[in-house]
Phi, psi and omega in degrees: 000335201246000177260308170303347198265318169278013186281331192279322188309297166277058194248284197317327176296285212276013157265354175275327198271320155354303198270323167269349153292335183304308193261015180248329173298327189288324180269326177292333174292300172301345171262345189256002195262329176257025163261303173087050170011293197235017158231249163016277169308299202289326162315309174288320176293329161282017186243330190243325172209169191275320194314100206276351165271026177226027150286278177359290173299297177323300206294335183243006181289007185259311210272004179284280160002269193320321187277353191301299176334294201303325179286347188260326167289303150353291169293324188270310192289006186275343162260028201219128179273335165270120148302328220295330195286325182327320197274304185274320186322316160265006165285342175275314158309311179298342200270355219239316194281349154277339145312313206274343171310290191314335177302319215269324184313308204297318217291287189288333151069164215291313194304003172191094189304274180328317177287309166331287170341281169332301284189299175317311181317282144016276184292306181304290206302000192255294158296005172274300175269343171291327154274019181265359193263327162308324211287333153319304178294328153335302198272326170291325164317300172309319167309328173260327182259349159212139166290163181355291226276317177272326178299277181341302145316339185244353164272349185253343163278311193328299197323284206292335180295320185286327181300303182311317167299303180314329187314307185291343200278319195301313194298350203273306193282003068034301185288313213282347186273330172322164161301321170291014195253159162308151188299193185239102056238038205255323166307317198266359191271347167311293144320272188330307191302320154009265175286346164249014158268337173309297180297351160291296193307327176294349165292318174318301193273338168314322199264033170239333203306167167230126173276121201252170191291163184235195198282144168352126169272149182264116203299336187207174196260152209284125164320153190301307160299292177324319212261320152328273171320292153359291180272003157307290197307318197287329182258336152323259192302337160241141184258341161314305182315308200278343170276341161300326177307299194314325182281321199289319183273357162264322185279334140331298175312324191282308179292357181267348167265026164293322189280009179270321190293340169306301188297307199295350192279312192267351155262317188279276206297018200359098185240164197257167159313300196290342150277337207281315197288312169292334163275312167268006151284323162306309172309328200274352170285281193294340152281324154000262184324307163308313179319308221291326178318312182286337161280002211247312183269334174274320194271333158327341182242342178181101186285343196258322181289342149295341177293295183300317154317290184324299170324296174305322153260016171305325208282337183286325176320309180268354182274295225293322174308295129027289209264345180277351157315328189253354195213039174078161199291334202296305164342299223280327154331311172278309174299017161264301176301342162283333178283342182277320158319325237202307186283286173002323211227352183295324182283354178264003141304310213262309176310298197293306187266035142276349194264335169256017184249339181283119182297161174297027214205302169326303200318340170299295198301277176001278204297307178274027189230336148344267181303310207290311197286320173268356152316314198297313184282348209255306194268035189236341212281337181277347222245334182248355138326277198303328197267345174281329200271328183279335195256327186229348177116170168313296180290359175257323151312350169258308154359281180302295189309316204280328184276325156314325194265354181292315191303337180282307183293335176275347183280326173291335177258339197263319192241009190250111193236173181291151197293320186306332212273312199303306166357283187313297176320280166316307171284351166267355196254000000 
């Protein structure tokens, strides 16, 4: 009652912050949308090597980085009553190294693939845990530092802002890869350097945010024995919490044939790079956008019924694949506009409503007990990809993908309620 009640107070505050989580979320999003997960990345690494499980692992190696961290970063930030440095402070260095990746692919040149590899591996997995050691200190911030109502607007502009953007941007990456673009790898080091004066430029506006009070400081940080058994009781004992993990970690599952759809569009449908990657990147931009839109306005009102929507047209993704084996590339063109409806946007569904189901005082241990825990399905999840797609094929890994995310969709409608509901729920019993 008294965080609502101060709530009018900070309104000019979550409207200042607004703008500035808006814009650093908005460039760092554009940068990780022209790096291309699920396009881009998985194209490039097939350039360099046959090996379809470290396509795979490239392609999911950011959110494995990102999540590990965060739960051990947890445990220590719990005694610092301002996050905010937590945040940027290791974000001015880390935000620098892809750029510097884009120096050395132009340095090292087509005649030494493997050292490229090497050097990728290397640097993303490098910006990868330098942001998951952000990534706590984010989400409490963001927990704190905005309300519902505005946090829900900036992850639902991010989307559609970064989308609108990408329209243009694709044809750009479309061109630098075409024949008329730089050879290879000077092509795709174009892109990258791209995408890495962005995340320098994304340094800025974080360091304006104003932080507002948070959850308790904890007089000291809890011993290992201690801080274990802890997060045991928390996955005993609360079941929403433990079922959102569950869904999240089947949509890991779900989400490891994303970097497959590239390749099968240019080897089984042979579509060449230079239509396959700028044509679903576009399509998968323009459901972005629709996505980000539709979350911008649903999830401000019922954050758990987009999840269940999504989740529901998620499942048409690996079907549209499927059916482009008997009918041509036009499915998988529409399953790209749907993962961009629909994947594009789950995790800022999954992020939100932990970051409101969590008390402030929760929101460390929570957030980072998540991400860290759903690391486990992130990182295993390319290795039983990569081995399906090499060992039995394509169409049997969308199979597999089509049956996780339904197990996902059922756990969300049978074991998951709206957070506020859940509260309500705790305080009558």
């Amino acid at each position: 009652m008294a965080e609502t009640q101060s709530q009018p107070n900070y309104e000019p505050v979550y409207r200042r912050n607004f703008f500035f989580f808006l814009a650093d979320n908005i460039l760092f999003t554009l940068a990780m949308s022209i790096l291309g997960p699920t396009t881009v990345i998985p194209d490039f690494i097939r350039r360099l090597t046959s090996s379809e499980i470290l396509i795979g692992f490239s392609s999911s190696l950011f959110e494995v980085g990102w999540t590990m961290p965060q739960l051990f970063i947890a445990r220590f930030i719990g005694k610092y009553e301002r996050k905010k440095w937590w945040f940027v402070g290791p974000n001015i260095p880390v935000r620098f190294v892809m750029l510097g990746f884009a120096v050395l692919t132009y340095i090292l040149g087509k005649d030494r693939p493997g050292a490229i590899l090497a050097a990728f591996l290397i640097c993303y997995g490098i910006a990868a845990v330098g942001d998951g050691l952000v990534g706590v200190p984010w989400m409490v911030l963001a927990g704190t530092s905005l309300d519902n109502r505005w946090r829900a607007r900036m992850l639902g502009l991010t989307s559609a802002s970064t989308g609108l953007i990408m329209l243009g941007v694709a044809p750009l990456i479309g061109m630098a890869l075409s024949s008329k673009g730089p050879a290879f790898p000077n092509n795709y080091a174009l892109i990258f350097g791209a995408a890495g004066i962005l995340f320098v430029i994304s340094i800025l506006p974080i360091i304006f945010i104003k932080e507002l009070p948070g959850g308790k400081v904890t007089e000291k940080v809890p011993s290992m024995a201690e801080f274990l058994p802890s997060l045991g009781r928390v996955l005993r004992t609360d079941v929403p919490f433990r079922s959102m993990l569950i869904a999240r970690m089947l949509i890991s599952l779900f989400t490891m044939a994303s970097p497959f759809y590239i390749g099968f569009a240019t080897i089984r449908l042979g579509l060449s790079s230079t239509v396959a990657v700028p044509t679903l990147l576009v399509m998968q931009t323009i459901g972005s956008v629709s996505g980000a839109l539709i979350y911008t306005w649903l999830g401000a009102r019922s954050n758990l019924l987009y999840l269940r929507l999504a989740l529901g047209v998620s499942a048409l993704v690996p079907v549209s694949a499927l059916l482009s084996t008997v009918v041509g590339p036009l499915p998988l063109y529409i399953g790209f506009l749907l993962a961009g409806l629909t994947v594009s946007n789950l995790w800022v569904g999954y992020l939100n409503w932990v970051i409101t189901y969590a008390t402030p005082d929760q929101r460390p241990i929570y957030s980072g007990l998540f991400n860290t825990v759903s690391a486990v399905a992130s990182l295993i999840s390319p290795f039983i990809a990569g081995s399906i797609a090499q060992g039995i094929g394509y169409e049997a890994l969308f199979a597999v993908a089509l049956v996780m995310v339904l197990c996902a969709l059922y756990v969300t409608l049978r074991h998951i309620r709206e957070p506020r509901l859940e509260k309500v729920l705790a305080v009558s019993e």
